[in-house]
PyMOL Python script that loads the backbone (N, CA, C, O; Angstrom):
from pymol import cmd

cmd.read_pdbstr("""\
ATOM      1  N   UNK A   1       4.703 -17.007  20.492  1.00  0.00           N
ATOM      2  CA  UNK A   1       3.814 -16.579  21.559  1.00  0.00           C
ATOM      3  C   UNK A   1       2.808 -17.689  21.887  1.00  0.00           C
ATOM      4  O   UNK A   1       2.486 -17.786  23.071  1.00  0.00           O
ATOM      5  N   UNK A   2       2.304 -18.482  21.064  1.00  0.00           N
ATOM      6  CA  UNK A   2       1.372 -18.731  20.934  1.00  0.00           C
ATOM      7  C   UNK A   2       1.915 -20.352  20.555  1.00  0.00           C
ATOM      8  O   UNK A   2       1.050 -21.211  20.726  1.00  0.00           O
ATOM      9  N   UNK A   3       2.965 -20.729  20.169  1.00  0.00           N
ATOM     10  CA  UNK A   3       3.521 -21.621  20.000  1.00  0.00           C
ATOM     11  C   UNK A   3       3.193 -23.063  20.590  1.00  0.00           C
ATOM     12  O   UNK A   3       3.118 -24.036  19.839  1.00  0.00           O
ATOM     13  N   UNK A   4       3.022 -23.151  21.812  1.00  0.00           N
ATOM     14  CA  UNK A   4       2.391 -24.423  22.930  1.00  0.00           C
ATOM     15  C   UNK A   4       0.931 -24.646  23.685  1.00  0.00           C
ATOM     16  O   UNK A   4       0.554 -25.037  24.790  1.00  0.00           O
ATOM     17  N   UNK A   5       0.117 -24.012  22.034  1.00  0.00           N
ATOM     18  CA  UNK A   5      -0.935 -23.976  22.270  1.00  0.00           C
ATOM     19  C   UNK A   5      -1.159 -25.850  21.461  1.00  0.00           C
ATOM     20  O   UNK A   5      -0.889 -26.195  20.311  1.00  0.00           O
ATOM     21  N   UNK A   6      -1.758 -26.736  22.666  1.00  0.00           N
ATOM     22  CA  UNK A   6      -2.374 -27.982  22.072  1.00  0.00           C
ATOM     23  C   UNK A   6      -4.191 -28.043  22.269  1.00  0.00           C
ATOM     24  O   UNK A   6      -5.219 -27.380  22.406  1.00  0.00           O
ATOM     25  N   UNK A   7      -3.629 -29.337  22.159  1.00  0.00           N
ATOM     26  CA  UNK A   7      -5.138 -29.554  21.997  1.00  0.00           C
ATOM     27  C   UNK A   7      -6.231 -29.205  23.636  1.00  0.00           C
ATOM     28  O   UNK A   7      -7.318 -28.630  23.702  1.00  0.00           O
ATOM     29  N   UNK A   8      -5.534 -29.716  24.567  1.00  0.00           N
ATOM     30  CA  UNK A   8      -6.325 -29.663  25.864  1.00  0.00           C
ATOM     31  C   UNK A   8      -6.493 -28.232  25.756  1.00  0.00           C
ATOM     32  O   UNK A   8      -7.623 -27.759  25.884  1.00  0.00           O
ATOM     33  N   UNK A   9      -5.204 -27.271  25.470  1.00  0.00           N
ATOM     34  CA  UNK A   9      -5.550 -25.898  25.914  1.00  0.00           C
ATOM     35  C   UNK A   9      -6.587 -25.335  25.179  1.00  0.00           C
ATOM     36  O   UNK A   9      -7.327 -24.497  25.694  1.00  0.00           O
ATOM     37  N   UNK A  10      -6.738 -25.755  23.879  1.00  0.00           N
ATOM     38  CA  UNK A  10      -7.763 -25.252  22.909  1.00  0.00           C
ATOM     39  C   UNK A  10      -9.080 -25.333  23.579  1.00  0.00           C
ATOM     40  O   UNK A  10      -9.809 -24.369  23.811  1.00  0.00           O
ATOM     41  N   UNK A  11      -9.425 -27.118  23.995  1.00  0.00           N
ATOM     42  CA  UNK A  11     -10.567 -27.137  24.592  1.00  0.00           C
ATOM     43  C   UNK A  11     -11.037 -26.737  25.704  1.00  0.00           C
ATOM     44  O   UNK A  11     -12.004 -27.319  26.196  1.00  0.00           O
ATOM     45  N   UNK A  12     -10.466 -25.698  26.303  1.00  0.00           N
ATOM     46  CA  UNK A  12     -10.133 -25.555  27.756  1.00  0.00           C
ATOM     47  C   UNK A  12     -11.061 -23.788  27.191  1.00  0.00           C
ATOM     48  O   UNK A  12     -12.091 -23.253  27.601  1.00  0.00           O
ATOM     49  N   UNK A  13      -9.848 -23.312  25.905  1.00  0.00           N
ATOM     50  CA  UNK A  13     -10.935 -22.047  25.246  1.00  0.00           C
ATOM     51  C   UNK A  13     -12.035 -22.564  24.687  1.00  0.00           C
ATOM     52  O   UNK A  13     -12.974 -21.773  24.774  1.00  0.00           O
ATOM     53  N   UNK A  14     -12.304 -23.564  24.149  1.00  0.00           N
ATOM     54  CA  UNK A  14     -13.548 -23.543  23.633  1.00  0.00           C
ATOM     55  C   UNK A  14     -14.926 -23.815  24.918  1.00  0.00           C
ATOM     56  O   UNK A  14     -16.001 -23.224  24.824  1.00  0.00           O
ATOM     57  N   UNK A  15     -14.715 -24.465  25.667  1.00  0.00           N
ATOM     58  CA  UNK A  15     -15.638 -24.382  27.034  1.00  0.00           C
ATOM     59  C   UNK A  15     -16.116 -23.021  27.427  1.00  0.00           C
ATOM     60  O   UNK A  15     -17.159 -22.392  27.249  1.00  0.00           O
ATOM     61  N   UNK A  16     -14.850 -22.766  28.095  1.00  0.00           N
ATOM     62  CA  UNK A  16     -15.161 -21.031  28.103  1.00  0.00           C
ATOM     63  C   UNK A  16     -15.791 -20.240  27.203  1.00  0.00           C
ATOM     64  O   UNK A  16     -16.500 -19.397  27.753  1.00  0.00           O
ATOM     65  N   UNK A  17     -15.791 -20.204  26.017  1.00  0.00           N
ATOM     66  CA  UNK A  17     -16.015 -19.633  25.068  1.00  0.00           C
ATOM     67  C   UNK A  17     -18.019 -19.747  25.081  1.00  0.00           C
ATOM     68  O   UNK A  17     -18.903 -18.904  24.928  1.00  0.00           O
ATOM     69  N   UNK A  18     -18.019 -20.818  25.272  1.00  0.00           N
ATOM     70  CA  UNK A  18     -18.989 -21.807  25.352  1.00  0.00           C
ATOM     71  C   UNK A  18     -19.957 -21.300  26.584  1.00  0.00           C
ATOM     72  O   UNK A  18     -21.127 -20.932  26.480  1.00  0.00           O
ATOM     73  N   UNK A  19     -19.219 -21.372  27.686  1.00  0.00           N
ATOM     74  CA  UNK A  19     -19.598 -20.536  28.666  1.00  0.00           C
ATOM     75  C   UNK A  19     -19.929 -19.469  29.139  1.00  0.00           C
ATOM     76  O   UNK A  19     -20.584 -19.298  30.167  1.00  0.00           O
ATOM     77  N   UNK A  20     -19.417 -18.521  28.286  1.00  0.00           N
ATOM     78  CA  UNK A  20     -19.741 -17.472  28.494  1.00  0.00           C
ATOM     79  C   UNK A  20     -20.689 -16.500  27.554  1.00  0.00           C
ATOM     80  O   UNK A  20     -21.067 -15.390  27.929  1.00  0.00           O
ATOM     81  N   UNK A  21     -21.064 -17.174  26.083  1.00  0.00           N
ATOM     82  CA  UNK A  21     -21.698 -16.922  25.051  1.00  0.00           C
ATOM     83  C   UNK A  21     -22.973 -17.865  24.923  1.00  0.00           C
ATOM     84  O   UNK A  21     -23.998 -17.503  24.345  1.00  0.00           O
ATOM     85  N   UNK A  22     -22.880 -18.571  25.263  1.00  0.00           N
ATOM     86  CA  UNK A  22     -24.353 -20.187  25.197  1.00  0.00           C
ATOM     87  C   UNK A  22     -23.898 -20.465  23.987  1.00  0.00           C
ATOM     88  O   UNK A  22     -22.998 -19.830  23.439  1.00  0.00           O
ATOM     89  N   UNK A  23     -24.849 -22.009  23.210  1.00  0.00           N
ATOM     90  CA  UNK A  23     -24.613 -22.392  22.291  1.00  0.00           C
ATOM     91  C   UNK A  23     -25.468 -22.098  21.242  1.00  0.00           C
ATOM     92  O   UNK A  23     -25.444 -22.629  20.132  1.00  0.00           O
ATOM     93  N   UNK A  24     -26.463 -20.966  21.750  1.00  0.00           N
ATOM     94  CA  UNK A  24     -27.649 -20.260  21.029  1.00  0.00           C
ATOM     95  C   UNK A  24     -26.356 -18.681  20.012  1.00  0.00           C
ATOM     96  O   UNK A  24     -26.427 -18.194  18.884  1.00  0.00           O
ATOM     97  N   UNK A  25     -25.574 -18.485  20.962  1.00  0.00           N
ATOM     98  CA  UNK A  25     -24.777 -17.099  20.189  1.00  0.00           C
ATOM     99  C   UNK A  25     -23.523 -17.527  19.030  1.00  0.00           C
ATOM    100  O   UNK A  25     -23.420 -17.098  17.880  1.00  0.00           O
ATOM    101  N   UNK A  26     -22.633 -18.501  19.733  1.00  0.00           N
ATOM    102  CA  UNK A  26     -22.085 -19.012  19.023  1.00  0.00           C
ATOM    103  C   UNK A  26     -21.836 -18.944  17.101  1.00  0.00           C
ATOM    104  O   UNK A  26     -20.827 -18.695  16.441  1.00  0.00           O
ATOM    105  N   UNK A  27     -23.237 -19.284  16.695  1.00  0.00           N
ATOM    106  CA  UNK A  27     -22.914 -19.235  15.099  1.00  0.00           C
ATOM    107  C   UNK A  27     -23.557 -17.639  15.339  1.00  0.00           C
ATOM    108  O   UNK A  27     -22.937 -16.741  14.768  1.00  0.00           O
ATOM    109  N   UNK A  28     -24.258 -17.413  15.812  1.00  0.00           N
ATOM    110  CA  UNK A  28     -24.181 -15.743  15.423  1.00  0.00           C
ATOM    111  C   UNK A  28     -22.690 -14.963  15.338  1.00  0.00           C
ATOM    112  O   UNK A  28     -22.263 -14.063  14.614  1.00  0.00           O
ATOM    113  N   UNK A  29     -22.201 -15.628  16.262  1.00  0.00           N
ATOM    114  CA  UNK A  29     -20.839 -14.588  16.483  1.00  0.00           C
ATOM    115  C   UNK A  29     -20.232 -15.026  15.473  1.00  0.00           C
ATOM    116  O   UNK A  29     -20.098 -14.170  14.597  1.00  0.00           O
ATOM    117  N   UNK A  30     -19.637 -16.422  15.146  1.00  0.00           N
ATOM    118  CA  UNK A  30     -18.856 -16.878  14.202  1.00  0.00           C
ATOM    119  C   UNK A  30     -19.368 -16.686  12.777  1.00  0.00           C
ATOM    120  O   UNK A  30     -18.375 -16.836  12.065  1.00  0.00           O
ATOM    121  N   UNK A  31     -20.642 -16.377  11.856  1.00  0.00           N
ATOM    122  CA  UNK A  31     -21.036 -15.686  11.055  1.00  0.00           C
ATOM    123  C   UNK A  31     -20.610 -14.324  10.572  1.00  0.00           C
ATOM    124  O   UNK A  31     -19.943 -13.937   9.613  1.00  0.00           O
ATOM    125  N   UNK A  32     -21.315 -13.650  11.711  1.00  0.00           N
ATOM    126  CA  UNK A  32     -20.835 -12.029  11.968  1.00  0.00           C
ATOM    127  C   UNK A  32     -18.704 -11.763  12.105  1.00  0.00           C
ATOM    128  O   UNK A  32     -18.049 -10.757  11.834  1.00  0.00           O
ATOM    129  N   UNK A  33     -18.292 -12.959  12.555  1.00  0.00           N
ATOM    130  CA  UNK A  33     -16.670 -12.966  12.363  1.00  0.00           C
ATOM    131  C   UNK A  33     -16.405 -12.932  11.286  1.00  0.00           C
ATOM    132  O   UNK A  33     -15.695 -12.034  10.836  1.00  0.00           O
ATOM    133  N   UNK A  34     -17.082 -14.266  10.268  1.00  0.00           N
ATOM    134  CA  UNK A  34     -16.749 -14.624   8.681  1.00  0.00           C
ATOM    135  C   UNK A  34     -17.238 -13.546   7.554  1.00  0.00           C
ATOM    136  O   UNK A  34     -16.850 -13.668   6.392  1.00  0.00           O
ATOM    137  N   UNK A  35     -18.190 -12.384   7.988  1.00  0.00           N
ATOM    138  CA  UNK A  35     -19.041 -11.351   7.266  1.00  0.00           C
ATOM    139  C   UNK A  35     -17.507 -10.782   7.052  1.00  0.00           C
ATOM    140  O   UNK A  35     -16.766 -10.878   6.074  1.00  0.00           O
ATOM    141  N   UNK A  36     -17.308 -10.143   8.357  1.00  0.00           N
ATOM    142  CA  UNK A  36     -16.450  -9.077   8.329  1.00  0.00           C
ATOM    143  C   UNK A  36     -14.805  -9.163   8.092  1.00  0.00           C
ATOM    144  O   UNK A  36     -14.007  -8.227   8.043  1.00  0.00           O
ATOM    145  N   UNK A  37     -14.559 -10.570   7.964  1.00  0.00           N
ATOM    146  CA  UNK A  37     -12.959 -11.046   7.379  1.00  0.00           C
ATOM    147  C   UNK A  37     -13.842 -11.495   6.052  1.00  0.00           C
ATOM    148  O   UNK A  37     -12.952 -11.481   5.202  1.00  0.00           O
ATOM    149  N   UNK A  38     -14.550 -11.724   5.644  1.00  0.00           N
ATOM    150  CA  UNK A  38     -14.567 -11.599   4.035  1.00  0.00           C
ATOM    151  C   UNK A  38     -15.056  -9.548   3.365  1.00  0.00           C
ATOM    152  O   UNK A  38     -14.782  -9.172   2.225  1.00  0.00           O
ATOM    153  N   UNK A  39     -15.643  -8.787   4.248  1.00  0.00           N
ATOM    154  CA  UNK A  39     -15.740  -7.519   3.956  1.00  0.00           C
ATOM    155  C   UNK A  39     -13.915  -6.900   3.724  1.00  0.00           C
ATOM    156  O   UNK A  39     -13.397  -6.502   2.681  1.00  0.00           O
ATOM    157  N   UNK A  40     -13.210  -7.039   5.298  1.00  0.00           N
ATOM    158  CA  UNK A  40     -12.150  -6.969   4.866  1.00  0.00           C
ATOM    159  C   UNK A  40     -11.204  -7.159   3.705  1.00  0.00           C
ATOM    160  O   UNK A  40     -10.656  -6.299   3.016  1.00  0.00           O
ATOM    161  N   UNK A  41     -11.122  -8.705   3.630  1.00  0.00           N
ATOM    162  CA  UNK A  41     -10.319  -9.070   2.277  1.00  0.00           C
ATOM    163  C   UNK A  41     -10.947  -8.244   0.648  1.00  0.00           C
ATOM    164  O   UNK A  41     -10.158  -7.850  -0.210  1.00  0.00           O
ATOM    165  N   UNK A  42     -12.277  -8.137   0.531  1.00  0.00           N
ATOM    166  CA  UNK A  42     -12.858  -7.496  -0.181  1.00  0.00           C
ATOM    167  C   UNK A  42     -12.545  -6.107  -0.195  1.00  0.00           C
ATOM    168  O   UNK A  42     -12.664  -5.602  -1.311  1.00  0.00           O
ATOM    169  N   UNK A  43     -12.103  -5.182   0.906  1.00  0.00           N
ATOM    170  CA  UNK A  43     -11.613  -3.905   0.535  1.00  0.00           C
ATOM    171  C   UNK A  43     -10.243  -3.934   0.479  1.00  0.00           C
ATOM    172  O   UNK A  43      -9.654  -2.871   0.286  1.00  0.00           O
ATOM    173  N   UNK A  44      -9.550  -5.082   0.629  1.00  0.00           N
ATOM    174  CA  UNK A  44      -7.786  -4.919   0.738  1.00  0.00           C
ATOM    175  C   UNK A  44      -7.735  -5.414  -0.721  1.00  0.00           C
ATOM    176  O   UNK A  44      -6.653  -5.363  -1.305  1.00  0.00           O
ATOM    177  N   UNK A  45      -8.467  -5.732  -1.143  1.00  0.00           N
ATOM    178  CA  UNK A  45      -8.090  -6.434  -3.011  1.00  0.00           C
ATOM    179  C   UNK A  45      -9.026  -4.903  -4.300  1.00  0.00           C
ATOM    180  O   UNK A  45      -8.879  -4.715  -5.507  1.00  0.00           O
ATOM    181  N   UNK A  46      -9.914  -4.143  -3.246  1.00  0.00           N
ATOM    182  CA  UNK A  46     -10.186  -2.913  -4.059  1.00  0.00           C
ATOM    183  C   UNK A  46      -9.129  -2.587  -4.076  1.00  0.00           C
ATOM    184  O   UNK A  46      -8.575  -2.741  -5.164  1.00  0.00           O
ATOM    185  N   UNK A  47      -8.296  -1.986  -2.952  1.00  0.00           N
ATOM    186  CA  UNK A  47      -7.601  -0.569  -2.597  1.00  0.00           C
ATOM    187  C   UNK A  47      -6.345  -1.588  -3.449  1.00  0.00           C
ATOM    188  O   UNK A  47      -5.612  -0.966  -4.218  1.00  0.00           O
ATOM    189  N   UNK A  48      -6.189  -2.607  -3.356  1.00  0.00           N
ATOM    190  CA  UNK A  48      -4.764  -3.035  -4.133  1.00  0.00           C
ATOM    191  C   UNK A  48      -4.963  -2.647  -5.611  1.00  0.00           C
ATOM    192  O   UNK A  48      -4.260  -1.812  -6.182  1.00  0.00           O
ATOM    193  N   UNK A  49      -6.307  -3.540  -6.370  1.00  0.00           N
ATOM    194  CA  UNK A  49      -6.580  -2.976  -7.526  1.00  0.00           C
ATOM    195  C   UNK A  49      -6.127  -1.244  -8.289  1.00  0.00           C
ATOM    196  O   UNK A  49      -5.535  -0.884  -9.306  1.00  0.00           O
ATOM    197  N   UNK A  50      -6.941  -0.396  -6.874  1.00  0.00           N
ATOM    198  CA  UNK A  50      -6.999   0.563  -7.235  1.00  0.00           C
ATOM    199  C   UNK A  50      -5.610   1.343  -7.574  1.00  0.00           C
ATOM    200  O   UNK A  50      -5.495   2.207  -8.444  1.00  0.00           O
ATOM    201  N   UNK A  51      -4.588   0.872  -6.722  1.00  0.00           N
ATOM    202  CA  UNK A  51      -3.457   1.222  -6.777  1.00  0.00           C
ATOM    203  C   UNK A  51      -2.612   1.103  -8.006  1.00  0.00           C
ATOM    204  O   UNK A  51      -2.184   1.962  -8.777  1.00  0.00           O
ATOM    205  N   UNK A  52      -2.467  -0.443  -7.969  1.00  0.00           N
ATOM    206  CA  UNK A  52      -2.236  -1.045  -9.161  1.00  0.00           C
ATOM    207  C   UNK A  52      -2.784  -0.215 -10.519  1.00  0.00           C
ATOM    208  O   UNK A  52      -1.968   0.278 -11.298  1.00  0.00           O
ATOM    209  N   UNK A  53      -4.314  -0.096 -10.750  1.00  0.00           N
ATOM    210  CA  UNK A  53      -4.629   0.931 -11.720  1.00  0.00           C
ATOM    211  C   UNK A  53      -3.797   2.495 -11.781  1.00  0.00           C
ATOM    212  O   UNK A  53      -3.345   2.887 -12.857  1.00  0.00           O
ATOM    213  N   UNK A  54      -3.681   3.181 -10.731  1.00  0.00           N
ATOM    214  CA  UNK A  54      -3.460   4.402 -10.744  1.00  0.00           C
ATOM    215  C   UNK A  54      -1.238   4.435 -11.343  1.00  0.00           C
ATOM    216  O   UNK A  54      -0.459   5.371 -11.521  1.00  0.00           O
ATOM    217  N   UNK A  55      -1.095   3.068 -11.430  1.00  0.00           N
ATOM    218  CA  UNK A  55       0.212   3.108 -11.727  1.00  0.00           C
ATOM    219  C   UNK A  55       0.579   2.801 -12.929  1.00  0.00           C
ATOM    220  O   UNK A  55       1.699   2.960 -13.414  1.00  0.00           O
ATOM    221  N   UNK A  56      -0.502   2.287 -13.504  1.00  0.00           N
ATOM    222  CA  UNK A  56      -0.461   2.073 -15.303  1.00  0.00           C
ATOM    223  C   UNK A  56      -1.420   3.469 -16.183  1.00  0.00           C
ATOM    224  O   UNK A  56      -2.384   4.166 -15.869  1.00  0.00           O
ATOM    225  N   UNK A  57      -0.437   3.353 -17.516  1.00  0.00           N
ATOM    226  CA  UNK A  57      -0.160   4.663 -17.884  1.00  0.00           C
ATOM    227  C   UNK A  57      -2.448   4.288 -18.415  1.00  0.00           C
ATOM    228  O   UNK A  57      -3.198   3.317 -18.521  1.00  0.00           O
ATOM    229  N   UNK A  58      -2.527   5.806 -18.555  1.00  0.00           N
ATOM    230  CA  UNK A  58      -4.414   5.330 -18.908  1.00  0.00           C
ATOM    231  C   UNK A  58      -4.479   5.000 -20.330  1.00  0.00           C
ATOM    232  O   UNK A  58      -5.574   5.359 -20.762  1.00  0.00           O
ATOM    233  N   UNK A  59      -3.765   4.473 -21.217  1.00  0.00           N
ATOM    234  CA  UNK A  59      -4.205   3.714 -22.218  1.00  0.00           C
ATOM    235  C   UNK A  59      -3.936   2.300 -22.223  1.00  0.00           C
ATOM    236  O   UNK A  59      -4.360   1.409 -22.958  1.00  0.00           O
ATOM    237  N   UNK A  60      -2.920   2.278 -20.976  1.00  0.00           N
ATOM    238  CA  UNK A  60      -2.954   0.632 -20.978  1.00  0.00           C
ATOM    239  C   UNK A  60      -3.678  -0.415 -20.601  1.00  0.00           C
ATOM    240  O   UNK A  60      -4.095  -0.436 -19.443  1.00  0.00           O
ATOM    241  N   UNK A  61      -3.895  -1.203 -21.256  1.00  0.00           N
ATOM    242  CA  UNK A  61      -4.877  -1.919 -20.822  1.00  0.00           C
ATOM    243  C   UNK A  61      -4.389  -3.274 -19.556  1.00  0.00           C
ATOM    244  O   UNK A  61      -3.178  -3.482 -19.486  1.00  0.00           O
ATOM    245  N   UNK A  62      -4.955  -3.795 -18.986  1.00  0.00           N
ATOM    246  CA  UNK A  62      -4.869  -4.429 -17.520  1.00  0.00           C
ATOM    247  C   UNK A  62      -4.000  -5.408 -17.624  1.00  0.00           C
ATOM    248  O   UNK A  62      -3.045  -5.633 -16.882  1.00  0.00           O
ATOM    249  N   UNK A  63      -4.447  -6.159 -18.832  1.00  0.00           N
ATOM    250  CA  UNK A  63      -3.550  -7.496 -19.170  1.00  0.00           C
ATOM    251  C   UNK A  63      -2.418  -7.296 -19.633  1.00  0.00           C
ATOM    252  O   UNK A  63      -1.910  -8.323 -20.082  1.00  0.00           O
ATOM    253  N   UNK A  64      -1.536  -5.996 -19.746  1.00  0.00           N
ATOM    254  CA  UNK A  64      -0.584  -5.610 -20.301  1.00  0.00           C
ATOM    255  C   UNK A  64       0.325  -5.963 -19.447  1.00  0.00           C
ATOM    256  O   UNK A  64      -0.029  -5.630 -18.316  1.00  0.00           O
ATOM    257  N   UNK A  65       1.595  -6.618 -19.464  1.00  0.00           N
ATOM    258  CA  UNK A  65       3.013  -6.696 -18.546  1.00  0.00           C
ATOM    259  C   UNK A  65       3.414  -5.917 -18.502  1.00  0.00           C
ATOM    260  O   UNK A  65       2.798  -4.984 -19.017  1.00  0.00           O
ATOM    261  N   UNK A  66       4.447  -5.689 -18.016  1.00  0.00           N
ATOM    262  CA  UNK A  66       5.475  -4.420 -17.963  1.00  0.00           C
ATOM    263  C   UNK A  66       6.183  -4.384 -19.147  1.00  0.00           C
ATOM    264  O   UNK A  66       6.041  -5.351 -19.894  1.00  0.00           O
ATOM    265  N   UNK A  67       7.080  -3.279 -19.564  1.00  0.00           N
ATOM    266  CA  UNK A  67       7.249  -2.883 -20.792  1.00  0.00           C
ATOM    267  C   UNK A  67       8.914  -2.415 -20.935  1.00  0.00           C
ATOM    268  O   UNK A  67       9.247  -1.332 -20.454  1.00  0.00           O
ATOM    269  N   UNK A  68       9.427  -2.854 -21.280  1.00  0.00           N
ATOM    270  CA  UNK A  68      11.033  -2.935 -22.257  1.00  0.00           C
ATOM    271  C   UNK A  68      11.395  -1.359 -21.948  1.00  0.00           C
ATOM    272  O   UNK A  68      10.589  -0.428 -21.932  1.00  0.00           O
ATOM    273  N   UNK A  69      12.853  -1.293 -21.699  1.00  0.00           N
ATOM    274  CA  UNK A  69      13.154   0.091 -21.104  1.00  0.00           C
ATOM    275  C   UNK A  69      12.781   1.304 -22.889  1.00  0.00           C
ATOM    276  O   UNK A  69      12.476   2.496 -22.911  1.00  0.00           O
ATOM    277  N   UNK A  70      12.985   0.340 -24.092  1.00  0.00           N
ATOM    278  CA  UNK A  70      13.069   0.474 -25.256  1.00  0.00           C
ATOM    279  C   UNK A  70      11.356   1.375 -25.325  1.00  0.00           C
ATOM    280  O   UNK A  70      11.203   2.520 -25.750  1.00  0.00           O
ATOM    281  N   UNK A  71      10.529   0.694 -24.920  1.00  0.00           N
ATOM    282  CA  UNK A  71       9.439   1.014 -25.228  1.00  0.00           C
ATOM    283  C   UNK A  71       8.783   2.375 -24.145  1.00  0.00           C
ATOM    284  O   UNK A  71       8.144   3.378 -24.463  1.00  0.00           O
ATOM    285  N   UNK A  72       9.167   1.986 -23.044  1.00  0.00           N
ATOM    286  CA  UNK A  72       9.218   3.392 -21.997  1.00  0.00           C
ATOM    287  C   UNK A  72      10.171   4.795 -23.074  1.00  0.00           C
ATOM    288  O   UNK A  72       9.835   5.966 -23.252  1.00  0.00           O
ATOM    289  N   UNK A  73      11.042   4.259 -23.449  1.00  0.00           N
ATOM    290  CA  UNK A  73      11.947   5.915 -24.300  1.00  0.00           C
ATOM    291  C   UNK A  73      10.846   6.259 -24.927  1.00  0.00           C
ATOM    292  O   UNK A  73      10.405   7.390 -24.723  1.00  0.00           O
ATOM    293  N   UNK A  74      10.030   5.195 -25.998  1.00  0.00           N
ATOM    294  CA  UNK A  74       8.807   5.822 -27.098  1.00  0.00           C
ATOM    295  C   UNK A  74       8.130   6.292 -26.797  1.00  0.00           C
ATOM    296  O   UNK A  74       7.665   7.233 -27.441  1.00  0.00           O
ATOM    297  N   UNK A  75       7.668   5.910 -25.624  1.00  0.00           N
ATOM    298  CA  UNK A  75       6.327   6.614 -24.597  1.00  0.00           C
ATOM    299  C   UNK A  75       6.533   7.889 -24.491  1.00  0.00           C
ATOM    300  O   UNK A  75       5.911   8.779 -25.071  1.00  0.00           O
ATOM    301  N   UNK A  76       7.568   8.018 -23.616  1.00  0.00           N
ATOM    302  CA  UNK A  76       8.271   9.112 -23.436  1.00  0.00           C
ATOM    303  C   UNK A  76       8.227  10.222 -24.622  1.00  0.00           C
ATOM    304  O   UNK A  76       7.460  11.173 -24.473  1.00  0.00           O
ATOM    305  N   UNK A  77       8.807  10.159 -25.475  1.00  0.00           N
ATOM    306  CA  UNK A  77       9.382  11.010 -26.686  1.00  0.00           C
ATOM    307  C   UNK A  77       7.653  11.245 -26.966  1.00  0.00           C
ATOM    308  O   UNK A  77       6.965  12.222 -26.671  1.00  0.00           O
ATOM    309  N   UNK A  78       7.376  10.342 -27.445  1.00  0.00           N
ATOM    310  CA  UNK A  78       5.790  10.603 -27.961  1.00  0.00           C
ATOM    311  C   UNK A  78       4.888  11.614 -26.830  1.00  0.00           C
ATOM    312  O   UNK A  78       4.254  12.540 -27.334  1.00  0.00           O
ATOM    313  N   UNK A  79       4.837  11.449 -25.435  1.00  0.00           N
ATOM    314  CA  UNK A  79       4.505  12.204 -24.532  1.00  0.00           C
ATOM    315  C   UNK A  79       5.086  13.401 -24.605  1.00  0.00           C
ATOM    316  O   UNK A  79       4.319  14.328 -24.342  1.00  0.00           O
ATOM    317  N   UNK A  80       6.570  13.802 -24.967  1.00  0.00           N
ATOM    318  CA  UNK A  80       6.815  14.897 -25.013  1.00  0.00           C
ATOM    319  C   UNK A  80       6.689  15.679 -25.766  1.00  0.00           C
ATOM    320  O   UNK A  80       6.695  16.892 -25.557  1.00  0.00           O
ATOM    321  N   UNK A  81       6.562  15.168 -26.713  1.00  0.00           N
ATOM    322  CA  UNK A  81       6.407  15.823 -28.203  1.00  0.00           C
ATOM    323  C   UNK A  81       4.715  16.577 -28.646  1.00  0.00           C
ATOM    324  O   UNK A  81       4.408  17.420 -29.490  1.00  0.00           O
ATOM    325  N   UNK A  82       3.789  15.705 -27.501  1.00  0.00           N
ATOM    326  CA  UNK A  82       2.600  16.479 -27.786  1.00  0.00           C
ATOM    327  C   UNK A  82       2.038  16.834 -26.780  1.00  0.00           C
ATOM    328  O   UNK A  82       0.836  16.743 -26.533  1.00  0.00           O
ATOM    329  N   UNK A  83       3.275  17.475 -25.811  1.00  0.00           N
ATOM    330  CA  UNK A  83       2.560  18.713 -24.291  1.00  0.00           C
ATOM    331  C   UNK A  83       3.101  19.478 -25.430  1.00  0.00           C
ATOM    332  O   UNK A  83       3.817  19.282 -26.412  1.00  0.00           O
ATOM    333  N   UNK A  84       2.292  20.658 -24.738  1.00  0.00           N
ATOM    334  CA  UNK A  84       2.509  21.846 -25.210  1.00  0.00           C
ATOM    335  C   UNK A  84       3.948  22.998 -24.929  1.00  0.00           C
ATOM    336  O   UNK A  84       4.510  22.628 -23.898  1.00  0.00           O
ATOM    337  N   UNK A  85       4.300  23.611 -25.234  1.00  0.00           N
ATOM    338  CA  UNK A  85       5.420  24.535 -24.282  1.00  0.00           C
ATOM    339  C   UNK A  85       4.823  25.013 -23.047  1.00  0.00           C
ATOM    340  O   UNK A  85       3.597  25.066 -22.956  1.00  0.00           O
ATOM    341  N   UNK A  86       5.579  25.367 -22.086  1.00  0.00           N
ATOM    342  CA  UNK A  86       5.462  25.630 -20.642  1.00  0.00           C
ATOM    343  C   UNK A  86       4.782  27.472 -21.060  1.00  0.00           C
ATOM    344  O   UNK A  86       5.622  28.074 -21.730  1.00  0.00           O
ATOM    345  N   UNK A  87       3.836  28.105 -20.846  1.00  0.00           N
ATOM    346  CA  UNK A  87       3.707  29.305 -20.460  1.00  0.00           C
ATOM    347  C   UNK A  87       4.622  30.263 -19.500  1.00  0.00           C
ATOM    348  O   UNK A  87       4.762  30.059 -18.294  1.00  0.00           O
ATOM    349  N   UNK A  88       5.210  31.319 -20.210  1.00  0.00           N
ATOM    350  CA  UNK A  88       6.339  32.069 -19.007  1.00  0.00           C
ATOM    351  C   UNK A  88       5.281  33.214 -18.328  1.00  0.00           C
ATOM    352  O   UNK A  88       4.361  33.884 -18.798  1.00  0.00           O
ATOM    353  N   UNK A  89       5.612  33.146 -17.594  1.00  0.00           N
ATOM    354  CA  UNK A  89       4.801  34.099 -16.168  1.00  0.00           C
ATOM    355  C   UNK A  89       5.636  35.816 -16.442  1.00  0.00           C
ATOM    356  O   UNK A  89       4.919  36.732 -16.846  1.00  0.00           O
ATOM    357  N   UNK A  90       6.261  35.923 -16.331  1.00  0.00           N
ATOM    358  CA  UNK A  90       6.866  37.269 -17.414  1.00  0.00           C
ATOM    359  C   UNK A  90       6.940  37.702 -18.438  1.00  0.00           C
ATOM    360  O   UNK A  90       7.536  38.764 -18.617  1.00  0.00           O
TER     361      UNK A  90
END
""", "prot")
cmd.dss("prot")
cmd.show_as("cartoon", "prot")
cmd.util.cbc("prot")
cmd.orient("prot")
């Protein structure tokens, strides 16, 4: 789209840009741009975190890799072994 964008055309936006904002708004705007693409990246690396957390079992700790199909069976067995029986409704 955007592909045969050079240099004249750039400066051609930056005039305009220039023009229509003064050179008094300029770093206001481009500040207030850099606030809010670093706010962004800052909530896309929570919500990843958070995810990431909600998918490891809660005793594992963060630095832990993933785990051997061997060691998922133990988990397992050990998890099952200390729920309780299901309550029957009849």
């Amino acid at each position: 789209m955007f592909g045969n964008l050079g240099f004249p055309e750039l400066l051609i936006i930056m005039v305009v840009i220039l023009l229509l904002f003064g050179a008094k708004r300029i770093p206001e705007i481009a500040g207030s741009m850099g606030k809010g693409i670093k706010e962004f990246r800052k909530n896309i690396n929570d919500a990843t975190r958070e995810v990431t957390s909600e998918t490891r079992a809660p005793g594992e700790p963060e630095s832990q890799s993933r785990l051997t199909a061997a060691e998922l069976e133990q988990r397992r067995a050990v998890d099952e072994a200390e729920r309780p029986a299901p309550k029957r409704l009849l």
